[in-house]
C-alpha positions as CSV (number, residue, x, y, z in Angstrom):
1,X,138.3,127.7,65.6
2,X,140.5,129.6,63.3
3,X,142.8,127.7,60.3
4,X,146.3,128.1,61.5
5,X,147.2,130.2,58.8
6,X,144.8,132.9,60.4
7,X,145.9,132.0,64.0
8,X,147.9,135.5,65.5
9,X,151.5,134.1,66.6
10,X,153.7,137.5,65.6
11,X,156.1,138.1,68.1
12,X,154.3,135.3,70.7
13,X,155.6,132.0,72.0
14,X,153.8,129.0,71.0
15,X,153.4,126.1,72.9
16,X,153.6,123.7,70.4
17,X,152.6,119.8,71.0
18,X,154.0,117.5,68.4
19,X,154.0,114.2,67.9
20,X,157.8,112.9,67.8
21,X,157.2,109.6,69.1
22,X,159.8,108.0,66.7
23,X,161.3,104.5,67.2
24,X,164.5,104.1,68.2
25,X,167.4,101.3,68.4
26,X,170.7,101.7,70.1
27,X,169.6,105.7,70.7
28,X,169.2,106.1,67.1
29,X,166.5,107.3,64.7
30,X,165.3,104.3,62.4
31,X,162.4,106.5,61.3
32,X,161.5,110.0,61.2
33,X,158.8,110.1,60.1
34,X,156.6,111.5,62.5
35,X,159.3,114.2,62.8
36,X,158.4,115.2,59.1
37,X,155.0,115.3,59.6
38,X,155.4,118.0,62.3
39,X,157.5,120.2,59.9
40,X,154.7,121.7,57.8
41,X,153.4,123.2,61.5
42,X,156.6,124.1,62.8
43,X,157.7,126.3,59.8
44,X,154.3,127.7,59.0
45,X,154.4,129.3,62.7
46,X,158.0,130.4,62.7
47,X,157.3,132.0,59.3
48,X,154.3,134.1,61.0
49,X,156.4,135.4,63.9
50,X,156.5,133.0,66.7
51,X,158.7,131.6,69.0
52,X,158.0,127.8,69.7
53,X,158.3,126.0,73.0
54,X,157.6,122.2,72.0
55,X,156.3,119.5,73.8
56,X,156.1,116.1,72.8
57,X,156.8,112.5,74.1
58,X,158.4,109.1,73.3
59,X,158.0,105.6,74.4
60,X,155.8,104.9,77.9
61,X,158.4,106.0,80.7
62,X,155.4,106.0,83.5
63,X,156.6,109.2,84.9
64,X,160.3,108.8,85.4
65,X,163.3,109.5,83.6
66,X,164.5,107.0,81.7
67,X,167.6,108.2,79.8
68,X,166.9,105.9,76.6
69,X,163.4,107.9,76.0
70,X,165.1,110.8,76.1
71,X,164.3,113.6,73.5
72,X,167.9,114.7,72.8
73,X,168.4,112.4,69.5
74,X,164.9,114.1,68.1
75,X,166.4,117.8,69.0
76,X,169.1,116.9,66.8
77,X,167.1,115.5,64.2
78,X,164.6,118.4,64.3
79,X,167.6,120.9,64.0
80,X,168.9,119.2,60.8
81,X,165.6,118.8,58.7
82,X,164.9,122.6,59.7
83,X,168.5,123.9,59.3
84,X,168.6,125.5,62.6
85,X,169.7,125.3,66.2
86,X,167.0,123.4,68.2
87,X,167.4,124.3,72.2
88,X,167.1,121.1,74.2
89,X,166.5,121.3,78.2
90,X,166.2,118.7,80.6
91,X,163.7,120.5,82.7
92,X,159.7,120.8,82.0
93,X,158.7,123.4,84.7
94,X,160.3,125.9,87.1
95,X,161.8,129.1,87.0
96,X,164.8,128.2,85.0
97,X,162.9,127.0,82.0
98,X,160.4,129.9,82.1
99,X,162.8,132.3,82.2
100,X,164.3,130.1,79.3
101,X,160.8,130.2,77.3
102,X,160.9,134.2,78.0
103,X,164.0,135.0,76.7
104,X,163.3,133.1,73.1
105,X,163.3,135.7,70.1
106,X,161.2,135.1,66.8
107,X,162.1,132.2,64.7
108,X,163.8,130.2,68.2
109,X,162.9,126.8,68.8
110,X,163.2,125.2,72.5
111,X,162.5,121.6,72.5
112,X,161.4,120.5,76.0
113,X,162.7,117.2,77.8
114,X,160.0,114.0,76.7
115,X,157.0,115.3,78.5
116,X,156.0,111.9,80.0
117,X,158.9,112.0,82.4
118,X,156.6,114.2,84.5
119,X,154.1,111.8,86.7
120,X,151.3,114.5,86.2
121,X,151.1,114.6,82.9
122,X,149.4,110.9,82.1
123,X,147.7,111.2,85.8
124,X,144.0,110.1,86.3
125,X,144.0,112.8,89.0
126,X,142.3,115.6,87.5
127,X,143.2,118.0,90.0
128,X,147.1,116.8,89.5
129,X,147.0,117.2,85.8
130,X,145.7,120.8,86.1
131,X,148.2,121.8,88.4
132,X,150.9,120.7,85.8
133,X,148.8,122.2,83.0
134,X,149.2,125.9,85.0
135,X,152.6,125.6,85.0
136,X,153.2,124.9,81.4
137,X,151.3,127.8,80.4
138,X,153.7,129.6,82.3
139,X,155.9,129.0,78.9
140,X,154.0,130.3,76.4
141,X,151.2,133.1,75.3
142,X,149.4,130.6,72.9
143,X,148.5,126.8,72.4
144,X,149.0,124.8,68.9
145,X,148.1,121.3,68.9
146,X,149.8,119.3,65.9
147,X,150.7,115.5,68.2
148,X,147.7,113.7,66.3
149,X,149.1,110.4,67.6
150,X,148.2,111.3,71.5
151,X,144.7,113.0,70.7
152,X,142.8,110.0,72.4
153,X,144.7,110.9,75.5
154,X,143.2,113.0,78.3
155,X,146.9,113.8,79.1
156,X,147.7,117.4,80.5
157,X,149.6,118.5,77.0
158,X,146.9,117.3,75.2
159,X,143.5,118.2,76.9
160,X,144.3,120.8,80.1
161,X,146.7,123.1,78.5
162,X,144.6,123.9,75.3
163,X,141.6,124.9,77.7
164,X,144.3,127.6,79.5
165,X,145.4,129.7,76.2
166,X,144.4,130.7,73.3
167,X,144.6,127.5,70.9
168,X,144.3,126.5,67.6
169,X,145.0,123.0,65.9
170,X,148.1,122.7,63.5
171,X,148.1,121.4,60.1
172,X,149.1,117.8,60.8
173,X,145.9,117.5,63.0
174,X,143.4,119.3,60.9
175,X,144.6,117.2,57.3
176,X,144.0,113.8,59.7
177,X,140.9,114.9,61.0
178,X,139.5,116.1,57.1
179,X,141.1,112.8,56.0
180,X,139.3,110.5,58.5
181,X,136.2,112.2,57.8
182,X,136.3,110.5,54.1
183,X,136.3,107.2,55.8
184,X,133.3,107.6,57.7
185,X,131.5,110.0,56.8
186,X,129.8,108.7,53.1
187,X,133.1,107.1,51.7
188,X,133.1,106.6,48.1
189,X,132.2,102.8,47.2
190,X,133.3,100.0,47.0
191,X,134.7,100.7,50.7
192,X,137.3,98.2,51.9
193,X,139.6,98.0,55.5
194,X,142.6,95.5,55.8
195,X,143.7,95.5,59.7
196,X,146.3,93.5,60.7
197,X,148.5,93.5,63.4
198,X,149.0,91.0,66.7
199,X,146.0,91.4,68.9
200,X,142.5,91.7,67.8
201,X,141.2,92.5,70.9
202,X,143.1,95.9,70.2
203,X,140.9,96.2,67.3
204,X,137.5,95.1,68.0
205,X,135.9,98.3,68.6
206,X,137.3,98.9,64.9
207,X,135.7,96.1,63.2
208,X,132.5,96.4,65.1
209,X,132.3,100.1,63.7
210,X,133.7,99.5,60.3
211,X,131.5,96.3,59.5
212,X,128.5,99.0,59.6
213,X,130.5,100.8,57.3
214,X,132.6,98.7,54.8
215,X,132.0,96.4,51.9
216,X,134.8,94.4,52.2
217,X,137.6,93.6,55.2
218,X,140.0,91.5,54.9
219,X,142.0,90.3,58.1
220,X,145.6,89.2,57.7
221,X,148.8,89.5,60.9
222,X,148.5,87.8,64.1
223,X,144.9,88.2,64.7
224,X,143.8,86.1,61.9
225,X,144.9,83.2,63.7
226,X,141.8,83.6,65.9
227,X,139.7,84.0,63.0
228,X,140.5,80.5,61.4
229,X,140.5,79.4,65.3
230,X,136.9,80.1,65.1
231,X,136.2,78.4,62.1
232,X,137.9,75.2,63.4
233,X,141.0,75.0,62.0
234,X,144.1,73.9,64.0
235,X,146.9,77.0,64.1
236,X,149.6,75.1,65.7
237,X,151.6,77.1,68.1
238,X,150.3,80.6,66.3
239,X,149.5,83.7,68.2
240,X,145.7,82.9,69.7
241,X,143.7,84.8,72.0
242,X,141.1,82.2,73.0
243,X,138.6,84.4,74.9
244,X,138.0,85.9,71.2
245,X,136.8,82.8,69.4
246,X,133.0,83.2,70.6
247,X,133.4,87.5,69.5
248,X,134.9,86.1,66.3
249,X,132.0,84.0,65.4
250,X,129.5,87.1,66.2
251,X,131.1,88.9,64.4
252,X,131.2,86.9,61.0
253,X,127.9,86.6,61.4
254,X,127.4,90.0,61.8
255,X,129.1,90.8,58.7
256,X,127.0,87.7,56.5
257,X,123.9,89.7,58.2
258,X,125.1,92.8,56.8
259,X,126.6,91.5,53.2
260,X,129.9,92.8,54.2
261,X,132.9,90.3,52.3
262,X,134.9,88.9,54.9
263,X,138.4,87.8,53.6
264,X,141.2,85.6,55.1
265,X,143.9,84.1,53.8
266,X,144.0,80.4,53.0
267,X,147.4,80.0,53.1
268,X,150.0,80.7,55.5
269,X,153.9,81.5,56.0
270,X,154.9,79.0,58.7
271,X,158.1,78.9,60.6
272,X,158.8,76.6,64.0
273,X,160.3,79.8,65.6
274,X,160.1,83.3,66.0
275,X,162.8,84.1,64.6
276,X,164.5,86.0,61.4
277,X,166.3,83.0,59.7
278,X,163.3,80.3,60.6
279,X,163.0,78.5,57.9
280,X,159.6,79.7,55.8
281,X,157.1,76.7,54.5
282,X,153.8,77.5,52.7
283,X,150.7,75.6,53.4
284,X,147.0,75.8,53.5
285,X,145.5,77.8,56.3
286,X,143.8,74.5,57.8
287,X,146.8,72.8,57.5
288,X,149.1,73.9,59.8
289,X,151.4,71.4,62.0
290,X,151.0,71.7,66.1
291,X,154.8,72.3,66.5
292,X,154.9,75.4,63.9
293,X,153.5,78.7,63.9
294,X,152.0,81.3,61.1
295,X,154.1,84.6,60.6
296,X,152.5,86.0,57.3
297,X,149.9,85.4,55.0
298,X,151.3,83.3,52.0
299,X,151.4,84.6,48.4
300,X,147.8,83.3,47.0
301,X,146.3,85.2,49.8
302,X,148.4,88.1,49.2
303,X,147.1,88.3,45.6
304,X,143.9,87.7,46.8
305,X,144.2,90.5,49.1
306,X,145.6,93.2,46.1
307,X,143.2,92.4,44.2
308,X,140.2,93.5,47.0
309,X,142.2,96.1,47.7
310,X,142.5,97.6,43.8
311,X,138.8,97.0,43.4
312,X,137.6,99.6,46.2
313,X,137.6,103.2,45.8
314,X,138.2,103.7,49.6
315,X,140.7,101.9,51.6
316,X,142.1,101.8,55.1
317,X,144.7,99.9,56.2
318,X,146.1,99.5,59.9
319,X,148.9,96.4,60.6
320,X,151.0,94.6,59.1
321,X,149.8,90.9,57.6
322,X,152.9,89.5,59.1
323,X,156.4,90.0,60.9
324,X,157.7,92.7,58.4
325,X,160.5,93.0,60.1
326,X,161.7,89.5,59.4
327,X,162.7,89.2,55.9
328,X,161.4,85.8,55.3
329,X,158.0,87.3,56.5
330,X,157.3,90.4,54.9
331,X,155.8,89.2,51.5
332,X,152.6,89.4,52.4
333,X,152.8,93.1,53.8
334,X,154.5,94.2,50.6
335,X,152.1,93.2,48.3
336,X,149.5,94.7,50.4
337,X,151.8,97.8,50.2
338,X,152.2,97.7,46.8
339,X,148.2,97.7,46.0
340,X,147.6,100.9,48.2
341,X,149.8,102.4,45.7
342,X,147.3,101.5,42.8
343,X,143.9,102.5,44.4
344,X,142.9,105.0,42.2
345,X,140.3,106.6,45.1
346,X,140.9,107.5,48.9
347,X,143.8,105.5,50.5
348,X,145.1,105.7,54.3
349,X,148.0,103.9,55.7
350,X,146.6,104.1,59.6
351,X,150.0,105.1,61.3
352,X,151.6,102.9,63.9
353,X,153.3,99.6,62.4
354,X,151.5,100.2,59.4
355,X,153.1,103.3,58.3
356,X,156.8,102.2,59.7
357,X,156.5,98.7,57.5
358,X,155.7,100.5,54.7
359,X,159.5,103.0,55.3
360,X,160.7,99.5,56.1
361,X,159.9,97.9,52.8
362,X,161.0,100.8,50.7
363,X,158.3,102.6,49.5
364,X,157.8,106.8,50.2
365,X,155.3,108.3,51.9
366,X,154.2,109.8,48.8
367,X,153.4,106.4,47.1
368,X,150.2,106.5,49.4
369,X,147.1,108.5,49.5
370,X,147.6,109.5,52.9
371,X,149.8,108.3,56.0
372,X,148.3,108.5,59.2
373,X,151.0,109.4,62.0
374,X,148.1,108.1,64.9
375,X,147.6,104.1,65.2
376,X,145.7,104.1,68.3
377,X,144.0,107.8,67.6
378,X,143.3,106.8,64.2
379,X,141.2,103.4,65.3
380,X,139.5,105.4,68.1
381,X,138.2,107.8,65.9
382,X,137.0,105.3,63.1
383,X,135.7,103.6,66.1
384,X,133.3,106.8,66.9
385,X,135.0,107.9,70.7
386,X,134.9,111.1,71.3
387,X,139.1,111.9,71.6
388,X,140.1,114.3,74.7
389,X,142.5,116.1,72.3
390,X,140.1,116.6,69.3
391,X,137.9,118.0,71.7
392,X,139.9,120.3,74.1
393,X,140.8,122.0,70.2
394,X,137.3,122.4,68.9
395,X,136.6,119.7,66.7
């Protein structure tokens, strides 16, 4: 597969897929993100002569249109980070938009309607998604793939189209793919993971991967709760998921087998709602009250956590260690922050909630060693699946 750099686009469309699954509230932008990380792509193919048709998606419309996931307010983004007129369209196949694609000149940019809006392209129905796939190539003489985030998706965009045109994978996808490597492929030691986050049953296939791996993981957001559930403390009305407890006890034993350090926090941000002006109390992790429930990891952890963290010379980090978004409960996500900033070795933010909290709390992207823009593709690779979209490029 050739570096992009290499890849022939003069005087050819490109049928770019990105990754511009930003969050929005109230129909605007609250981080771009994602939008930047596509740029290095975008104008390294304009620069070499193409056109671009891009396709990307946002949010989970399950084949329908649903005008709040609509890609307009990322067409106007994209046009003012680039400095040039972004053509939006509402349609995704048909004569009108191929004769649209056709007409584009060097340097022109059509941005095509959120891709998920079309049934086909999330179907199981390999038949339906190749149909679809036929008709997008219709829009372009060559395929790009840059939308890292949906890589562990056999979606048509993703996996069918590549196999129809020439393709190549963009810059975005090829520095996540080197960068991942470092974390799995003889990471420099001490190795250590922090994964946070709500559900651990999102993660298992993580830990059960990384525990081979690591030499240290510590555990903070909503899934600790089922950790110290496991070890027989009371959580009060915390998030729980009680058909983990029994996996939870494997696997601590699976990491004392294996010498890796477990670490969870002993004490706890408390509140009796969910809610941004609860009132915060500290207390010890096996002390918390049946009518209140954890929303962070409390300070000592916290410290506790920095301090694993600046010990290792490799570090990955996916979720938050509590509800960043509240004020009152983003301490403990801060100062885990804050320590990826020191790690003098290989540091990833893994994308998803991780890599919005840190924007949230203030800190750049270039305060980190590397910011994934793929939660979910970023775990599925460190978990050792073999991901559709990596694989329809070459990789």
């Amino acid at each position: 597969m050739p570096a992009l750099a290499d890849f022939d686009v003069a005087g050819k469309r490109v049928f770019l897929r990105c990754d511009l699954n930003v969050p929005l509230k109230n129909g605007a932008i609250t981080d771009d993100g994602r939008i930047r990380a596509s740029l290095p792509t975008i104008r390294l193919l304009l620069q070499n002569g193409g056109s671009l048709v891009i396709a990307a998606h946002l949010g989970r419309p399950k084949g329908v249109v649903v005008p709040s996931l609509s890609l307009a307010p990322i067409a106007k983004r994209l046009g003012e980070l680039l400095a040039q007129e972004v053509i939006f369209t509402s349609q995704l196949t048909g004569d009108a938009i191929t004769s649209k694609a056709h007409s584009l000149r060097a340097g022109e940019i059509l941005l095509l309607e959120n891709i998920r809006f079309n049934p086909a392209e999330t179907s199981k129905d390999d038949a339906q998604r190749a149909d679809f796939a036929a008709q997008l190539a219709q829009l372009a003489d060559v395929y790009v793939g840059d939308g890292f985030g949906a890589v562990h998706r056999k979606h048509t965009s993703v996996f069918d189209l590549p196999r129809l045109l020439p393709h190549c994978a963009g810059l975005l996808v090829a520095d996540e793919v080197q960068t991942l490597r470092k974390l799995t492929q003889s990471p420099a030691r001490p190795y250590g993971v922090v994964l946070g986050g709500a559900k651990l049953s999102d993660k298992l296939g993580v830990i059960e991967n990384l525990l081979e791996k690591v030499d240290v993981m510590a555990i903070g957001g909503g899934m600790v709760f089922t950790f110290l559930a496991a070890q027989g403390h009371r959580i009060g009305t915390s998030l729980l998921e009680p058909e983990m407890i029994d996996v939870v006890k494997v696997l601590i034993a699976k990491a004392h087998r294996r010498g890796v350090k477990i670490v969870l926090p002993t004490d706890i941000v408390i509140a009796p709602t969910f809610s941004a002006d609860a009132p915060p109390t500290i207390v010890s992790a096996d002390a918390i009250p049946p009518d209140q429930m954890g929303l962070d990891i409390g300070p000592i952890s916290a410290a506790c956590f920095a301090n694993e963290i600046e010990k290792c010379a490799t570090v990955f980090w996916n979720g938050p260690m509590g509800v960043f978004e509240f004020a009152n409960f983003s301490h403990g996500t801060k100062v885990v922050a804050s320590a990826m900033t020191r790690v003098s070795g290989i540091c990833v933010v893994g994308g998803g909630d991780s890599a919005a909290a840190v924007r949230a709390l203030g800190f750049a992207d270039s305060d980190f060693g590397y910011i994934s823009t793929g939660g979910g593709a970023s775990l599925e690779y460190l978990e050792g699946k073999e991901l559709p979209g990596l694989s329809a490029l070459g990789f």
